[in-house]
Residue, then its C-alpha position, 0 to 999 in steps of 0.5 A: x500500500x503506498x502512503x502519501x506522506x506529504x500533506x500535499x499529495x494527499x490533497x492532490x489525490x483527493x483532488x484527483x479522485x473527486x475531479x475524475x468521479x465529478x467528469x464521470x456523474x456529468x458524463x452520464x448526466x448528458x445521456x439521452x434516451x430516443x423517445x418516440x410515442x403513438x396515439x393511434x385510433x379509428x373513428x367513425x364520423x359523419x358531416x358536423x361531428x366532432x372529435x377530441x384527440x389528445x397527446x400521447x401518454x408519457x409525452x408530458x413527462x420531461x421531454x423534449x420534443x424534436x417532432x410532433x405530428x399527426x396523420x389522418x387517413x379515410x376510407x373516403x375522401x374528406x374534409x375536416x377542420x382541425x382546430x388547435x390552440x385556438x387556431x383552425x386549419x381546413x385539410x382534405x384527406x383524399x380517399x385511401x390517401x394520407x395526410x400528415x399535419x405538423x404540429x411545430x413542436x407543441x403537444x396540443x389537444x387536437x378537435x376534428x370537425x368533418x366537415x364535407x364527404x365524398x358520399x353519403x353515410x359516414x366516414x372511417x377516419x384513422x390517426x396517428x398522433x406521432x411525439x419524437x423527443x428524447x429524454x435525459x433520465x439521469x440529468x439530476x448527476x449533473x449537479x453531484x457531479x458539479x459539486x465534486x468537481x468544483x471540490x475537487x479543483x479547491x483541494x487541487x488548488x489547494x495541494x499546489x499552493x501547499x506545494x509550492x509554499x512547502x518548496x520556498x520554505x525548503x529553499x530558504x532552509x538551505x542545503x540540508x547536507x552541507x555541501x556548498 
């Protein structure tokens, strides 16, 4: 076992040790986790019907969003009003086609309003509510690993300024051996 007999190495070490588990906590930290969430249904609706459709579970938990979107698609040529926020958009789905609204990011609650219908009866609407985002579960190292960092650079401040002071006074005392 190897012992540190002067106080300074034994700060250095400490320093050391504190700087490397610090780097490490604040490298897990900064780990991601791809996170991509569904919401899919069918509905049955005919013209001045309505339907509310609301994000995906799991996506209000801390994410962070790179994408949002949802997808419509019917077995008969449609129009709907997709109201969100406070806004409406008119978008037509045509017949066994696909239409894909952005939603800029946001996770809104989504209302449709059919609107008009190539026919008679009612229409088979399918969604796809899609969230894409990613996670950092561990982000909560970051600040452990801050702390033993920023410990580690004192007590590594430290064991150098006792190093330097315990080498002046060493240089003041002369040569210990007696030689000239």
């Amino acid at each position: 076992m190897v012992v540190l007999k002067e106080p300074y190495a034994r700060f250095i070490a400490v320093a050391l040790a504190l700087l490397s588990v610090g780097l490490a906590l604040t490298i897990v930290a900064m780990r991601t986790e791809v996170v991509e969430l569904h919401r899919s249904d069918d509905v049955v609706l005919s013209v001045g019907e309505e339907m509310h459709i609301p994000p995906p579970e799991g996506s209000e938990t801390h994410l962070y969003i790179e994408r949002s979107a949802i997808s419509f698609s019917s077995n008969a040529t449609v129009n709907m009003t997709v109201l969100l926020d406070g806004w409406a958009r008119s978008i037509s789905v045509p017949k066994d086609g696909n239409t894909t609204l952005d939603l800029n990011y946001t996770l809104p609650e989504v209302s449709i309003v059919l609107t008009g219908l190539d026919g008679q009866g009612k229409a088979l609407i399918e969604y796809d509510y899609v969230v894409l985002g990613y996670r950092r579960p561990y982000s909560w190292f970051s600040l452990p690993g801050a702390i033993l960092v920023t410990s580690g650079l004192g007590l590594l401040f430290i064991g150098l300024l006792e190093k330097i002071a315990l080498g002046r006074t060493a240089e003041r005392a002369g040569p210990e051996s007696g030689k000239p």
